[in-house]
C-alpha positions in Angstrom: -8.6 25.7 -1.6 -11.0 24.0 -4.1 -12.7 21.1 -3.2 -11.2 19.2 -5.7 -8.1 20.3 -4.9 -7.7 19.9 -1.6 -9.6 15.9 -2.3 -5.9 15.9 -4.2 -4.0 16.8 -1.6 -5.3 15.0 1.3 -6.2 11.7 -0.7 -4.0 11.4 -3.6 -0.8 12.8 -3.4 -0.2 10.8 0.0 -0.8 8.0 -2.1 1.1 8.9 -5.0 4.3 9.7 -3.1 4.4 6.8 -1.5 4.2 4.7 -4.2 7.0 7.2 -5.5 9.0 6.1 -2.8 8.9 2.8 -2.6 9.8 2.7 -6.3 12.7 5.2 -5.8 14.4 3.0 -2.7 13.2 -0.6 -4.6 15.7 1.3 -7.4 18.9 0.8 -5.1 20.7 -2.4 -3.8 20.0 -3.8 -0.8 22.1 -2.4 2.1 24.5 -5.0 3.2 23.6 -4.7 6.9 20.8 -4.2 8.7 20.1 -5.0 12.5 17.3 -7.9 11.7 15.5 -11.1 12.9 14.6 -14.1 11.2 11.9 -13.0 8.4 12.6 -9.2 8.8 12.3 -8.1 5.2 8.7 -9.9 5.2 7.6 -7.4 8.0 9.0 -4.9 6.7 6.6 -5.6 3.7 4.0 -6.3 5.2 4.2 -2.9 6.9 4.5 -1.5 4.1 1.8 -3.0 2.0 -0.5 -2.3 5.0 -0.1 1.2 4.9 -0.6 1.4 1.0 -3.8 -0.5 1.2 -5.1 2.0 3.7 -3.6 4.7 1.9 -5.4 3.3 -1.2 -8.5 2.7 0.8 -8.5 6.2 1.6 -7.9 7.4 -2.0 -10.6 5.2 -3.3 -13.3 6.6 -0.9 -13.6 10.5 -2.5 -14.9 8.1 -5.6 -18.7 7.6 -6.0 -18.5 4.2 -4.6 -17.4 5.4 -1.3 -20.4 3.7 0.6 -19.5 0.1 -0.9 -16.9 -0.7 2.3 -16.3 -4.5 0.8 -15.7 -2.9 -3.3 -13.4 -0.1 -1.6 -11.6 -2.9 0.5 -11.3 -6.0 -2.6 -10.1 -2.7 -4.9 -7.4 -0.9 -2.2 -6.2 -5.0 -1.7 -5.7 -5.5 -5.5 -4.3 -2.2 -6.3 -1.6 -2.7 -3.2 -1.1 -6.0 -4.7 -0.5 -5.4 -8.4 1.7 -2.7 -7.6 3.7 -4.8 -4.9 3.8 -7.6 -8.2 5.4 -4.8 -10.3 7.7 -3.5 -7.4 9.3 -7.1 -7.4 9.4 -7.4 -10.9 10.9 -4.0 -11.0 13.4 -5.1 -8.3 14.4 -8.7 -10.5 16.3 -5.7 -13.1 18.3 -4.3 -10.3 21.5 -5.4 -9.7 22.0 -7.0 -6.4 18.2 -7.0 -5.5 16.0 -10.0 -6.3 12.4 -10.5 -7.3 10.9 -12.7 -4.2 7.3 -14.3 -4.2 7.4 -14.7 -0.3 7.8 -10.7 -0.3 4.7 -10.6 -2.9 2.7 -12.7 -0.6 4.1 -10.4 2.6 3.0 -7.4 0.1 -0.3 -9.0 -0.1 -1.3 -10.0 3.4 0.0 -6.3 4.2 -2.4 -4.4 1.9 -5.1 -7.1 3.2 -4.8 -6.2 6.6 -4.3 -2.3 6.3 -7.3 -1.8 3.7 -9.7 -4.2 6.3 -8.3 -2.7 9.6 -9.0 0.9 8.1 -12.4 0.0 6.5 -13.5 -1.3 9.7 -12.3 1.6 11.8 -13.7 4.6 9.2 -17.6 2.7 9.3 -17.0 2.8 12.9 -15.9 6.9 12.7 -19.5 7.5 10.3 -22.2 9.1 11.6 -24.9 6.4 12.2 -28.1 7.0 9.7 
């Protein structure tokens, strides 16, 4: 496979079919029941965001500024971010969802805490200079 190829295919597509999939089930109604706990939605997000911020984190690293651990972290947070802004405002035109700003902010810690935990764990995996 070609370098740039397989940087595709390992980096990128994870990335972009996840964001696929969040938009597709953001595109249908809440289910009416769910086995939950107070604030279970916001977990739910943050889980969610954290994996997107590592998954962006990732991404972002087969770019030139892959040796800039706090650009790779501030950019993996605000990508997560902005697209967990749109996801809401996406969700606000579906009938029988809502646009929440406590799920934005659950979006947000989320990516914060994925992109940091993963930046901190891959300086730890590189080969020390």
């Amino acid at each position: 496979m070609q370098p740039r190829l397989k940087r595709f295919v390992f980096y990128w597509l994870p990335l972009i079919v996840y964001c696929l999939l969040i938009y597709i089930q953001s595109d249908y109604p809440s289910p009416q029941k769910l086995p939950s706990f107070e604030f279970m939605d916001k977990a739910l997000h943050f889980v969610a965001y954290g994996v997107m911020g590592i998954l962006f984190y990732r991404a972002y690293r087969t770019l030139r500024i892959k040796n800039y651990r706090q650009i790779l972290i501030l950019l993996s947070v605000v990508s997560a971010s902005l697209y967990g802004i749109s996801d809401e405002i996406h969700q606000h035109f579906i009938p029988y969802r809502n646009a929440d700003l406590l799920d934005v902010m659950a979006d947000i810690l989320g990516a914060i805490c994925g992109a940091y935990l993963y930046g901190l764990w891959a300086s730890q995996k590189e080969p020390a200079e």
